[in-house]
C-alpha positions in Angstrom: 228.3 268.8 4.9 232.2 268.9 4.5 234.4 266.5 5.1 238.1 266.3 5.4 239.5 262.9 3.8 241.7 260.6 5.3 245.3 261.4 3.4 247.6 260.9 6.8 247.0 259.2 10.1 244.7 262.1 12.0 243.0 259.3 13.5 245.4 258.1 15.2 246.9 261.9 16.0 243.1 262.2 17.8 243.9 259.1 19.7 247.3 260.1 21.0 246.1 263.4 22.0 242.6 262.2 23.7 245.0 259.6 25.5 247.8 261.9 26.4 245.1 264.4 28.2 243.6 261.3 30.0 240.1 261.2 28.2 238.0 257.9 27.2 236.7 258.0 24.1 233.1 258.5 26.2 234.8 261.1 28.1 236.0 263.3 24.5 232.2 262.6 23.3 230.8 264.1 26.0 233.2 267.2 25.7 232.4 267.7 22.5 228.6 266.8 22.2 228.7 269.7 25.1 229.9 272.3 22.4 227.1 270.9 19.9 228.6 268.1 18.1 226.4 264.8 17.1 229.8 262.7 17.1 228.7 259.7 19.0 231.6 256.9 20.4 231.1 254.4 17.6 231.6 257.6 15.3 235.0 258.8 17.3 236.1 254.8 17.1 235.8 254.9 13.5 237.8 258.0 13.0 240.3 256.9 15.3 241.0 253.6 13.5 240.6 255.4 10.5 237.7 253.7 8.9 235.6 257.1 9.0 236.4 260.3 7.4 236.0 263.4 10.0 233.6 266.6 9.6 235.1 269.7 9.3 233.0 270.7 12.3 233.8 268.2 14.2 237.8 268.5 13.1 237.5 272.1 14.8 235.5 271.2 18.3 238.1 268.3 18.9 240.6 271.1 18.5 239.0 272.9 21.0 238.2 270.6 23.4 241.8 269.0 23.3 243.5 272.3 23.3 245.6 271.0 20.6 246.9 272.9 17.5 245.7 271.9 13.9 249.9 270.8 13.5 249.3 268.3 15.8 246.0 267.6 14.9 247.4 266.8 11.1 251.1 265.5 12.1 251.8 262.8 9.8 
């Protein structure tokens, strides 16, 4: 399993762009547990605040399901 470490605030870029399209965090779950992620809400939480480091998997469903670009996904 790969994951990408925390090195600039893409927590908080996922928050911004799951709040800007309306989602709860349930809501983004839901999405992207749809497209055959395990992320559960505690899990998105954690990324979020930055206390979790994300899987590359999951890094590319969120992009998906947020129809957002990996610039935005790594702004910093």
């Amino acid at each position: 399993m790969q994951y990408i470490l925390k090195d600039i605030g893409m927590g908080e870029n996922i928050k911004k762009l799951r709040s800007a399209r309306g989602l709860t965090q349930n809501q983004l779950v839901e999405k992207v547990q749809l497209m055959g992620s395990s992320m559960s809400r505690e899990t998105l939480a954690q990324i979020e605040t930055g206390r979790r480091n994300i899987k590359a998997s999951d890094l590319k469903v969120l992009k998906i399901v947020l129809n957002a670009t990996y610039d935005e996904l790594f702004e910093g």
